[in-house]
N, C-alpha and C positions, 0 to 999 in steps of 0.2 A: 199481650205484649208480643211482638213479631222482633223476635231476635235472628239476626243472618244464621247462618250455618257456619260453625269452626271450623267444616275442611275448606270452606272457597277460600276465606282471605290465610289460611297457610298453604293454599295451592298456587294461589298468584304471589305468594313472598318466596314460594320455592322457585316457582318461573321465572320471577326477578331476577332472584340468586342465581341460578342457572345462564342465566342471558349474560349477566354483568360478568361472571365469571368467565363466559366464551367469548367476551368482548375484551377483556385483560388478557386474555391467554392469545388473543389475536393479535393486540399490540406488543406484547413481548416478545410475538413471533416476528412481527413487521420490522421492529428494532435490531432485532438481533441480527439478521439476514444482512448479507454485503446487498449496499444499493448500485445497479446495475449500471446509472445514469454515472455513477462516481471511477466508475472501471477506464483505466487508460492505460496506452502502452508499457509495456516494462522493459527494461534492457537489460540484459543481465552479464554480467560482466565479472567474469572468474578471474582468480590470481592465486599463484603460488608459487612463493617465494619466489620471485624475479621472472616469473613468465606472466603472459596474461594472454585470455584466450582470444579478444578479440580489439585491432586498432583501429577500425573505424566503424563509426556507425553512425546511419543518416536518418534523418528524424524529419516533419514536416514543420516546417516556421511557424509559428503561433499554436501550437497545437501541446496541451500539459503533457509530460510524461513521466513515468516512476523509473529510476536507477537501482538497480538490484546489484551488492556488488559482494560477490563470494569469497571469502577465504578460503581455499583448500590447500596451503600451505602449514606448513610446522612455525611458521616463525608470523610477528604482526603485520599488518597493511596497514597505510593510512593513501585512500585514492582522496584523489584532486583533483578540480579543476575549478583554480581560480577564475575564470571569467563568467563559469555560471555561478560562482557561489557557494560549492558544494567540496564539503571534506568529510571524509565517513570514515573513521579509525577500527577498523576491524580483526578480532582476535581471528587466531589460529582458530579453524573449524568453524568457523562464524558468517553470520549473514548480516547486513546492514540496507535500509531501504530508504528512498524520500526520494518525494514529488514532486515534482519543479514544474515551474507556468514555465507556458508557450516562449519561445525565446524568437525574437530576429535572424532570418537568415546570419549564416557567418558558419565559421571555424571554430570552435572549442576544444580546443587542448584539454586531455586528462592524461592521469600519473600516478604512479604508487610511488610516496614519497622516498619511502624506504627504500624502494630501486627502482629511482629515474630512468639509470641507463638503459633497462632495458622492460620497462613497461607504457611506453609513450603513446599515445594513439588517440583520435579525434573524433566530439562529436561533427558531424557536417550536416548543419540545419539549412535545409531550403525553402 
């Protein structure tokens, strides 16, 4: 009777083992990691309590970008701009973020609702 050898077939269940595990531990890594294709502008846009650091900013027509908008104020934010769509209510010491599709050239008015008077300023998409 010609019986195989015990070390070859748990030498190739350990290779297995080994492979399948380096190929999990590769796609856990693949997932994890920000995808590079998904990266687009960010604007970031500070306020504290009735100031705001910056009233215009120009952006390219059709093209996505992310709004980053800061609290460094003692008291709440709520920024606005009704024509893109976007209201982001932000506590004191706080950060709030979201992405928006490509827009049409135009004007886009934003605002801290809290104080209008004196946080007004525009996106200017060309």
């Amino acid at each position: 009777m010609n019986l195989p050898s015990p070390h070859k077939p748990l030498a190739t269940g350990v290779a297995r083992a080994l492979a399948v595990s380096f190929m999990l531990g590769q796609l856990a890594i693949a997932t994890a990691l920000p995808v590079h294709a998904e990266d687009i502008p960010t604007v970031r846009i500070e306020l504290n309590d009735g100031h705001i650091n910056v009233r215009r900013i120009e952006l390219p027509a059709r093209q996505r970008f992310r709004v980053e908008v800061v609290n460094q104020g003692k008291t709440p934010a709520e920024f606005e701009s009704l024509p893109l769509g976007l209201e982001l209510v932000v506590a004191p010491g706080g950060t709030r973020t979201r992405a928006l599709p490509g827009k049409s050239a135009g004007t886009y008015p934003y605002y801290d609702e809290f104080h209008m008077e004196t946080t007004r300023g525009e996106f200017v998409i060309k």
